[in-house]
C-alpha positions as CSV (number, residue, x, y, z in Angstrom):
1,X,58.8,94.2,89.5
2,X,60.5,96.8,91.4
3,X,64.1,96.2,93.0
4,X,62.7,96.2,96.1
5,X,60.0,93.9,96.1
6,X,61.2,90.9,96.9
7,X,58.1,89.0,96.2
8,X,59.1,85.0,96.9
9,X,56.1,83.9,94.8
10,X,57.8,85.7,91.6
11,X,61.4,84.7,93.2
12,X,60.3,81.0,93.1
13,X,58.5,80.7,89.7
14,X,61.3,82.3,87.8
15,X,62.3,79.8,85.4
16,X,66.0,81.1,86.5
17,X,65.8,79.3,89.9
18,X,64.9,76.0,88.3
19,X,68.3,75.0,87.4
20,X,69.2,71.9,85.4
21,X,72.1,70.5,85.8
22,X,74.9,68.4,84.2
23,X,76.2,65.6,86.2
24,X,79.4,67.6,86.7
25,X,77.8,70.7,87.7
26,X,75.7,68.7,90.4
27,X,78.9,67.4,91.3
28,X,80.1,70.8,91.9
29,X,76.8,72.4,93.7
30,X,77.5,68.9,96.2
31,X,80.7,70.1,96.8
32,X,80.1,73.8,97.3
33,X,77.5,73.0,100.0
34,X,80.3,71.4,102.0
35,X,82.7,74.0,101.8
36,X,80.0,75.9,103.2
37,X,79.0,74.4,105.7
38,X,82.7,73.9,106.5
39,X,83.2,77.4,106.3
40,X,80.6,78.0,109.5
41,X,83.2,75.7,111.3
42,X,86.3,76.9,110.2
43,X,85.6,80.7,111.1
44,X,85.9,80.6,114.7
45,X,88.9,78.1,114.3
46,X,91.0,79.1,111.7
47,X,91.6,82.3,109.4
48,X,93.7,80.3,106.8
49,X,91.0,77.4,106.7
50,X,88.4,80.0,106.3
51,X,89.5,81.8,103.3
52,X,90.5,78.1,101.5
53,X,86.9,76.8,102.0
54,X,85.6,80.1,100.8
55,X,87.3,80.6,98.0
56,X,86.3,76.6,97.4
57,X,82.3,78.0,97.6
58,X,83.4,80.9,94.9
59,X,84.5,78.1,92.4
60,X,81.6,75.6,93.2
61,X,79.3,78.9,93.0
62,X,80.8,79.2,89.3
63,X,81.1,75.6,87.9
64,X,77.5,74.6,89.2
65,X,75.8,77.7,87.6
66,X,74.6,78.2,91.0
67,X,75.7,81.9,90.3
68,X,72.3,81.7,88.3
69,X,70.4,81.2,91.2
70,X,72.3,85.0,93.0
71,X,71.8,86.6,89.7
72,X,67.8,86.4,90.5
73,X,68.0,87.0,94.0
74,X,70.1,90.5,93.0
75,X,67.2,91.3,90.5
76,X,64.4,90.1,93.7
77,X,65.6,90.0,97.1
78,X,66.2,93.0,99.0
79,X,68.9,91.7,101.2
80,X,71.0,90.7,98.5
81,X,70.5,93.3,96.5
82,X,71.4,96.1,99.4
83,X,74.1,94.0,100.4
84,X,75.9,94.5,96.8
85,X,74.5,98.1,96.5
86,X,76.4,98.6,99.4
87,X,79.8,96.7,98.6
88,X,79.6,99.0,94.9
89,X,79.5,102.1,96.8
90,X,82.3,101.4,98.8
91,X,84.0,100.5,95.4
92,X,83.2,103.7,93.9
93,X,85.0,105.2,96.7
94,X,88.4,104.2,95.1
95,X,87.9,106.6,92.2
96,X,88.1,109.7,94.7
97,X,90.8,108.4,97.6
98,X,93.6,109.8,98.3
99,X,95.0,107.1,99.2
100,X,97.4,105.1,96.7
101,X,95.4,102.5,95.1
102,X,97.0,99.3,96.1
103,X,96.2,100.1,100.1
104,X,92.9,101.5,99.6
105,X,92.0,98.2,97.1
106,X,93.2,96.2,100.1
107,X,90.8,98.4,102.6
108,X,87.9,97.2,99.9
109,X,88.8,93.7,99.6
110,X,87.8,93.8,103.6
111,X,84.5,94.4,103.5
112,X,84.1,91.4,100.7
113,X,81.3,89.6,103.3
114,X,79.1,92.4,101.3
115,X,79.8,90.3,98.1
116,X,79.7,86.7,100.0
117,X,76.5,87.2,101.3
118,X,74.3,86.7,97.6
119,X,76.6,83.9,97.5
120,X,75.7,82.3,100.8
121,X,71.9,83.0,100.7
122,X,72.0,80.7,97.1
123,X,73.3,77.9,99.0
124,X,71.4,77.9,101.6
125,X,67.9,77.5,100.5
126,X,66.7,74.3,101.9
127,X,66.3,74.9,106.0
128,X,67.8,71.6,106.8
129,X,70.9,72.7,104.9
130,X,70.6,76.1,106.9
131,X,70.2,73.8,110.5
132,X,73.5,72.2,109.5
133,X,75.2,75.3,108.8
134,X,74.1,76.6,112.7
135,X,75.0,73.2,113.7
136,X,78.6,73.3,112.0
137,X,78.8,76.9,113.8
138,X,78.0,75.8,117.4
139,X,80.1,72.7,117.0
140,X,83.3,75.0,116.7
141,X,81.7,77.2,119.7
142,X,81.5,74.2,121.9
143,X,84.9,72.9,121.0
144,X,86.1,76.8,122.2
145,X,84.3,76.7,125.2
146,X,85.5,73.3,126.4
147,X,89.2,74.2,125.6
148,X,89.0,77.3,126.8
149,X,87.4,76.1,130.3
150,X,89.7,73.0,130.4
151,X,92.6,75.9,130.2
152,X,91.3,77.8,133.1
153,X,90.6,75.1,135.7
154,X,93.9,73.8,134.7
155,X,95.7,77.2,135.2
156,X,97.1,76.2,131.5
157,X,98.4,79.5,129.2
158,X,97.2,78.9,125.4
159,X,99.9,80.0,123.4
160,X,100.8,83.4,125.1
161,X,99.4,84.5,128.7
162,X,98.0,87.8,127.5
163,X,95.0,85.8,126.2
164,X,93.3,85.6,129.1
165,X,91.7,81.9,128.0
166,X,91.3,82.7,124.9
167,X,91.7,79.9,122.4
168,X,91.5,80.1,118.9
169,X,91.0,83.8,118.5
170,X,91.6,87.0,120.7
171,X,89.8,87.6,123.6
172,X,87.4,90.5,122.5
173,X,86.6,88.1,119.5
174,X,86.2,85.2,121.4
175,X,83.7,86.5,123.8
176,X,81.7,88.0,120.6
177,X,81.1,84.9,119.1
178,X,80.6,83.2,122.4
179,X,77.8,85.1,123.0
180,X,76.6,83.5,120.4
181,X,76.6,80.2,121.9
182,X,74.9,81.8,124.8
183,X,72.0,83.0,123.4
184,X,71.9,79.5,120.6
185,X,71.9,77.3,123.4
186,X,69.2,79.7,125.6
187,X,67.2,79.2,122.4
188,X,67.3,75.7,122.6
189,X,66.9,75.6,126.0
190,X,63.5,77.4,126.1
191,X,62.2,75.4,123.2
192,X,61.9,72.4,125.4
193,X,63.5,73.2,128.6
194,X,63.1,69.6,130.1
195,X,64.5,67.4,127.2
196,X,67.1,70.4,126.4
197,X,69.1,70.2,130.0
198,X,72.2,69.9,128.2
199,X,71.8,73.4,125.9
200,X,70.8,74.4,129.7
201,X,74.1,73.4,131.0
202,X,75.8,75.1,128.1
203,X,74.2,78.5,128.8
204,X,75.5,78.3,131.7
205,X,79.1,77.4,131.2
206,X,79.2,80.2,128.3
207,X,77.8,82.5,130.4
208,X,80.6,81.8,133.2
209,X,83.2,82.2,130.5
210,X,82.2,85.5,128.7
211,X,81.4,87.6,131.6
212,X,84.0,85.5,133.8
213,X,86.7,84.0,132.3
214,X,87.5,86.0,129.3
215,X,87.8,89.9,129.9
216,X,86.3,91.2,126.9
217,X,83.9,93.7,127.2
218,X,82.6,93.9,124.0
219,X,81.5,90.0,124.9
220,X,79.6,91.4,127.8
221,X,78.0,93.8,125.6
222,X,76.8,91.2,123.4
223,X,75.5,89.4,125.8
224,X,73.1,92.1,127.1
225,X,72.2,93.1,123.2
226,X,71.2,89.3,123.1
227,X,69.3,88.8,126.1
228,X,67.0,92.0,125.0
229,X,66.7,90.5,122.1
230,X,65.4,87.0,123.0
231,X,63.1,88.4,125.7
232,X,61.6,90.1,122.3
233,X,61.3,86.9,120.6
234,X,59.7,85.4,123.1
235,X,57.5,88.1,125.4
236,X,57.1,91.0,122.2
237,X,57.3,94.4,123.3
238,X,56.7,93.4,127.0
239,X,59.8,91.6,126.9
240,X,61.9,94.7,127.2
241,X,61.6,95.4,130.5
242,X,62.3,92.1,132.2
243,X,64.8,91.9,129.7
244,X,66.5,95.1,131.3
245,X,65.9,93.7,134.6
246,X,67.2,90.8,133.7
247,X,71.0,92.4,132.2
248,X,70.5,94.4,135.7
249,X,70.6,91.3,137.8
250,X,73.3,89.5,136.1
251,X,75.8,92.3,136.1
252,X,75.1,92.7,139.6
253,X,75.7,89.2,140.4
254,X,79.1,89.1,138.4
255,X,80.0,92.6,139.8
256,X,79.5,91.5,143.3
257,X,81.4,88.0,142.7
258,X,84.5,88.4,140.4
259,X,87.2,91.2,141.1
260,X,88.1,91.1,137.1
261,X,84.7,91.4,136.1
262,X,84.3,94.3,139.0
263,X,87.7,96.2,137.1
264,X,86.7,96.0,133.9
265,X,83.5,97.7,134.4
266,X,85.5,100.3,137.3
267,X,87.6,101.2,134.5
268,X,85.2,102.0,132.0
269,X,82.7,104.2,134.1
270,X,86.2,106.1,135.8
271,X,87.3,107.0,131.9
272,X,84.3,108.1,130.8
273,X,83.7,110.2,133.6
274,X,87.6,111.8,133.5
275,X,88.1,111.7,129.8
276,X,87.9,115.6,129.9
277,X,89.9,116.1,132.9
278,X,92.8,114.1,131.7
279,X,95.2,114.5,128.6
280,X,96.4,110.5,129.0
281,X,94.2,108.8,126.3
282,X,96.2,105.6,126.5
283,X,93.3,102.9,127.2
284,X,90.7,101.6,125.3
285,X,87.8,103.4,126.8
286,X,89.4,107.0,126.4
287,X,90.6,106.2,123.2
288,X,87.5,105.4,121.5
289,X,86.1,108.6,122.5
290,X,88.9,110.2,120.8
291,X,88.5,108.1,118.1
292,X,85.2,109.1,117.6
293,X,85.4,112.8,118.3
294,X,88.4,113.4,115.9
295,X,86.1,110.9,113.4
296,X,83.5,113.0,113.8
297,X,86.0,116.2,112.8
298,X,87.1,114.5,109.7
299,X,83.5,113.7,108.5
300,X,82.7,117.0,108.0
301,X,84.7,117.8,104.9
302,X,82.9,115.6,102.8
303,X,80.0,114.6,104.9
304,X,77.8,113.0,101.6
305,X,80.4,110.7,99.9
306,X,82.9,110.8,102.3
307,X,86.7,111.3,101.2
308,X,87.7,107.6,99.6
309,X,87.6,104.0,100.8
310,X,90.8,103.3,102.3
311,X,91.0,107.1,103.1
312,X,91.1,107.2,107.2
313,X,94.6,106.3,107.7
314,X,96.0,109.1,105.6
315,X,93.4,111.8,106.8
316,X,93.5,110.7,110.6
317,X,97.7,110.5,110.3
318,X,97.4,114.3,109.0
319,X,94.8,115.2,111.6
320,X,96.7,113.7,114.7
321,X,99.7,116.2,113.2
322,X,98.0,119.3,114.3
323,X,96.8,117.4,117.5
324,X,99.7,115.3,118.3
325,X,97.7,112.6,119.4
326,X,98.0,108.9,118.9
327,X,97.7,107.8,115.3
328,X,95.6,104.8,114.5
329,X,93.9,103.4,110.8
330,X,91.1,101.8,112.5
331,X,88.8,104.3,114.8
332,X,87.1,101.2,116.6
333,X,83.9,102.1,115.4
334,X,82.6,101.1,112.5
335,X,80.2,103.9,111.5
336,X,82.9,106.5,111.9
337,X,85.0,104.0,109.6
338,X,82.0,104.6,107.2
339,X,81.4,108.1,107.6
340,X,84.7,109.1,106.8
341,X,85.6,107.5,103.8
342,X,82.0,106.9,102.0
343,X,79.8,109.3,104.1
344,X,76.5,109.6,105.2
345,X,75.4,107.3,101.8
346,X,77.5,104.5,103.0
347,X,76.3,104.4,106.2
348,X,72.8,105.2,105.3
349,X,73.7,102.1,103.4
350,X,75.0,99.9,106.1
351,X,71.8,100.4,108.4
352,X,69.5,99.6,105.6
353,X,71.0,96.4,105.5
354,X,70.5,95.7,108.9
355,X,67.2,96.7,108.4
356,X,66.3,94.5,105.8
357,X,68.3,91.7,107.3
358,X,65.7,92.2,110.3
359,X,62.8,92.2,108.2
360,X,63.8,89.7,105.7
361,X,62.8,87.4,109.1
362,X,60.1,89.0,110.7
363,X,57.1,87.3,111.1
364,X,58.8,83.5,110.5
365,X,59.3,81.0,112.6
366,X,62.2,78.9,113.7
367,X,66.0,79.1,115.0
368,X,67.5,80.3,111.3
369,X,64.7,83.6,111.6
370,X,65.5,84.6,115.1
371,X,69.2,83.6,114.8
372,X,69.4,86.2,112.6
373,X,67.6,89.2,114.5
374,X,70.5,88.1,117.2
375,X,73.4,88.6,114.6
376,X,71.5,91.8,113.4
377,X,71.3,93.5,117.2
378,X,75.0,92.4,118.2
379,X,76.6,93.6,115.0
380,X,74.3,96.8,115.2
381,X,75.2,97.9,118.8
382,X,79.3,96.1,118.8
383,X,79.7,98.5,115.7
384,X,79.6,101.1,118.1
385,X,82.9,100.3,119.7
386,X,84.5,98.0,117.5
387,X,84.9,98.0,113.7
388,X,83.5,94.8,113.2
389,X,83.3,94.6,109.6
390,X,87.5,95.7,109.5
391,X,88.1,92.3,111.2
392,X,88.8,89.5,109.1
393,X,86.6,86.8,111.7
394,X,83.6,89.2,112.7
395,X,83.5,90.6,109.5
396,X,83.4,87.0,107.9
397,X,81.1,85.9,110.2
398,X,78.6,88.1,109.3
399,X,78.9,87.3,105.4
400,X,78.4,83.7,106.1
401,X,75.9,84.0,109.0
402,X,73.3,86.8,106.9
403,X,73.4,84.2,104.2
404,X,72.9,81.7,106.4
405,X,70.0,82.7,108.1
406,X,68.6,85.6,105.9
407,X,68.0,81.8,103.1
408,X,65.1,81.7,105.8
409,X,63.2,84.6,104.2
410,X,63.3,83.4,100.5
411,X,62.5,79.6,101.2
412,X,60.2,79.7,104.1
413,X,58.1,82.1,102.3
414,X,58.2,80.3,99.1
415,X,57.5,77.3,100.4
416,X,54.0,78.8,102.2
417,X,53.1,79.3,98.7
418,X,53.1,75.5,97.4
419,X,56.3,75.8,95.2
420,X,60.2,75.3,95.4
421,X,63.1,78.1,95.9
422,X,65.5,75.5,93.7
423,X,65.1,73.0,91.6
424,X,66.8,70.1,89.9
425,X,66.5,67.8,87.0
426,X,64.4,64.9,87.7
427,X,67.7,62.8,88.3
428,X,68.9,65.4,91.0
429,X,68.1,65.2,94.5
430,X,64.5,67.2,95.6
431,X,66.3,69.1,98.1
432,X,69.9,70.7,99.4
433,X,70.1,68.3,101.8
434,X,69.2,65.4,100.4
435,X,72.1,66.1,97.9
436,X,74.5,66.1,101.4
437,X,73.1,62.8,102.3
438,X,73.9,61.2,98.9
439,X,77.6,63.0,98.9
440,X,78.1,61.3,101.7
């Protein structure tokens, strides 16, 4: 079968995917499915508590022989196999840097959600196992949103005033994975808008507190890529209009009712319209735009292969010389990140992903299938102005939540067909999360 394929009904009866066990390997697959699942908590909490239950899944992924299972999904799956096509091109890219190899091996070991993502989709096969994951993901959301709104009716400072409300992370990443919870509980919501009144009430709170409370504007981004894309989901390709009206009316109503939310969007139109007639690039706005334009200049030395993972620092440093502009190792857009330092392959790279994330889904139904069409449209559009994959939480997040939901397009299919993604020895459980009920 070709790389490409993907076919689930070859996927499923591969003698590979019918693992049997040992007692202490089912032990350790038990164990690795709650540090996943912990993991989809413990990223919008805590860096340190993400990378410990990570690096717990990477040794449950080992002992189990559940790296079995991501061996065949490599050999079958496009998403997988794209999303490590990807991560050894951007290795490659050390052989040719001229940067010194400790920093641009550091600049590598950032994009390692490429890598977590095979790993993710083998442990979350079984849908209720995925539902969990989601579940474990909006739990930390709603525990943000209630400190965060308990902080601003209280007039209480988290940790340093420049927050702005912000709770666990910094405000432009706070109000990107907020949106989130906007468009999760608007999904809910919709299913069953009577018996749902409490998602309802959610949506509206986290709506409040991303175009609000927290001045991020990459939040309020998000939230319009989101909207677009559940008037999709739900309406098709008529959807796009109301849709449109819909982002319309709401920034209308916030610009028209909060003075921050009214500056922050002042700001932006007033330095894009006088970045040429004004030499002071000092704010975020006019600095992306330089960003990007001396990107753009650096790209076209080595426009295929780019000059070198971990590359832009130096080449921007030596650029902004000449220039005698601000200096800066991260260009706040990811695509220029790419273009630079692995070219037009390893962005040509990065979009197939998305592309195959997005079909991986297409035509399924369910919240883990149209979850992941959301992730896909923010992280495509956000990448525009923010190097997403750079930052240790958003870049995380998208490791754990492509292998999360991206599961949907091996299993779902697979189990259309009569058979079983993974299976156990007769003694083992029948399913992923019938092995969570028995570890607990």
């Amino acid at each position: 079968m070709h790389i490409f394929e993907g076919l689930p009904s070859q996927l499923d009866s591969s003698p590979v995917m019918q693992l049997k066990r040992s007692t202490f390997q089912e032990l350790s697959f038990r164990t690795g499915l709650w540090f996943a699942l912990g993991v989809g908590f413990a990223i919008p909490i805590s860096t340190s508590l993400t990378s410990a239950f990570s690096v717990g899944v990477l040794i449950c992924w080992f002992l189990s022989g559940q790296y079995r299972v991501t061996f065949e999904l490599l050999r079958t799956y496009r998403v997988a196999t794209v999303s490590l096509i990807l991560f050894c091109t951007l290795a490659v890219g050390l052989l040719y840097t001229p940067q010194t190899l400790s920093l641009a091996t550091r600049n590598l070991f950032k994009y390692r959600q490429f890598l977590m993502i095979p790993i993710y989709l083998s442990f979350f096969l079984d849908s209720r196992v995925r539902l969990r994951g989601i579940r474990m993901f909006e739990l930390a959301l709603l525990l943000t949103l209630a400190v965060s709104m308990f902080c601003w009716m209280f007039g209480i400072e988290w940790d340093v005033p420049s927050h702005d409300h912000a709770i666990f992370k910094n405000r432009i990443t706070q109000n990107i994975l907020m949106s989130f919870l906007v468009y999760l509980s608007a999904w809910r919501f919709l299913e069953k808008p009577r018996k749902n009144w409490f998602w309802g009430a959610v949506l509206l709170i986290a709506t409040v507190n991303v175009l609000l409370i927290v001045p991020g504007r990459s939040g309020y981004l998000a939230v319009g890529v989101l909207i677009g894309v559940l008037m999709y989901q739900k309406l098709g390709y008529k959807g796009i209009l109301p849709a449109g009206a819909c982002v319309l009316v709401i920034g209308m109503i916030c610009y028209q009712s909060s003075d921050r939310f009214q500056r922050r969007i002042d700001l932006v139109i007033s330095e894009i319209r006088n970045y040429h007639q004004t030499q002071d690039h000092a704010s975020g706005v006019n600095l992306r735009i330089e960003f990007l334009l001396n990107g753009l200049e650096l790209a076209q030395s080595s426009p295929i292969f780019g000059s070198g993972t971990g590359s832009f620092a130096m080449r921007y440093h030596q650029l902004m010389e000449q220039k005698g502009q601000m200096v800066t190792a991260n260009p706040h857009n990811e695509y220029v990140m790419l273009l630079v330092q692995n070219g037009a392959i390893g962005v040509g790279l990065f979009l197939l992903l998305f592309w195959f994330c997005w079909r991986s889904t297409r035509g399924l139904s369910g919240l883990e299938p149209a979850f992941a069409q959301a992730v896909v449209g923010v992280y495509m559009i956000v990448c525009l102005v923010n190097s997403l994959m750079l930052d240790t939480t958003e870049g995380g997040l998208f490791g754990y939540l492509m292998g999360l939901t991206c599961a949907a397009g091996v299993s779902t299919r697979g189990a259309s067909l009569g058979t079983s993604p993974v299976e156990t020895d007769a003694d083992a459980p029948d399913s992923q999360a019938e092995t969570l009920q028995n570890a607990a």
